[in-house]
C-alpha positions as CSV (number, residue, x, y, z in Angstrom):
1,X,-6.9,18.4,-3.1
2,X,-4.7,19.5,-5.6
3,X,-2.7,15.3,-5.8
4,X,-6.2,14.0,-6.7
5,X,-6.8,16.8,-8.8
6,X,-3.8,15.7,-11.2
7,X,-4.1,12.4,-10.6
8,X,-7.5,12.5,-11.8
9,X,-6.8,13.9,-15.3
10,X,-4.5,11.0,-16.0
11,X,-6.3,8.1,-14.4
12,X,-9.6,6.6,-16.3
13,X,-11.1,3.2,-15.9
14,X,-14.1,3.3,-18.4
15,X,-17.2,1.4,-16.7
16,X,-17.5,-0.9,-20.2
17,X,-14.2,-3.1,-20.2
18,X,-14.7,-3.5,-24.0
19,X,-12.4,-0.2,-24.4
20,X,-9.8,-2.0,-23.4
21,X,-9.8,-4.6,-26.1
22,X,-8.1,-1.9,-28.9
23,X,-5.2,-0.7,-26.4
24,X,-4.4,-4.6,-25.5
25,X,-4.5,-5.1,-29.6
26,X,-2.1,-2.3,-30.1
27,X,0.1,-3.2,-26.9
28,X,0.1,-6.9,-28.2
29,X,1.1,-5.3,-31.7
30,X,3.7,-3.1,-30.2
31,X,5.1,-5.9,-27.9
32,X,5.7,-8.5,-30.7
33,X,7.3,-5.8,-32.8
34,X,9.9,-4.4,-29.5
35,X,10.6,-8.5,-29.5
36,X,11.8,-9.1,-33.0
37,X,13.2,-5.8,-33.6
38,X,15.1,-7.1,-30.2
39,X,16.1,-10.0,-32.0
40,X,17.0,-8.8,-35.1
41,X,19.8,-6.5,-33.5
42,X,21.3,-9.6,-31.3
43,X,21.8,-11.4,-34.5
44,X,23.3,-8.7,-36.2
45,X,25.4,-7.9,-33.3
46,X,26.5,-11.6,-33.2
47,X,27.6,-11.7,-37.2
48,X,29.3,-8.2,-36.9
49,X,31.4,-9.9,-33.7
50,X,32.2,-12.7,-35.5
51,X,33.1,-10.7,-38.5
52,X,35.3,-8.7,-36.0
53,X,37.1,-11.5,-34.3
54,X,37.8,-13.0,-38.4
55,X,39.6,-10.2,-38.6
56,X,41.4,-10.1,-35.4
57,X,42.7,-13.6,-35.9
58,X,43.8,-12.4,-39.5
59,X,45.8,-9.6,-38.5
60,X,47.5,-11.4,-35.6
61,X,48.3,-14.0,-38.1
62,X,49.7,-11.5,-40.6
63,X,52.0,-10.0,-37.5
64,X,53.1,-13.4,-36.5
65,X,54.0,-14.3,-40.4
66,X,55.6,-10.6,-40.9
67,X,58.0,-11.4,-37.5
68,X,58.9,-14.8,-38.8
69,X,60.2,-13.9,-41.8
């Protein structure tokens, strides 16, 4: 009694499927957005590791110079 009782406040399925049509907008909306912003950090993670691994190469080089002379 008291499962279907719960489960019943959270569960809706309208009779006229046209309600549907703003939640699949905003979920469409929502989904492109999660994918570029998705995107946009990978890129930025690539240039920062790139930036990183300039700088590793540059400070092994300085060592390597520094030993030499």
């Amino acid at each position: 009694m008291f499962h279907s009782l719960v489960l019943s406040l959270f569960l809706y399925f309208p009779e006229d499927k046209s309600e549907y049509i703003p939640a699949a907008i905003s979920f469409v909306i929502f989904l492109i957005g999660a994918f570029i912003t998705m995107r946009l950090i990978v890129k930025h993670s690539k240039k920062e590791a790139a930036k990183a691994k300039k700088l590793e190469e540059q400070i092994l080089n300085n060592r390597t110079s520094d030993k030499n002379s």
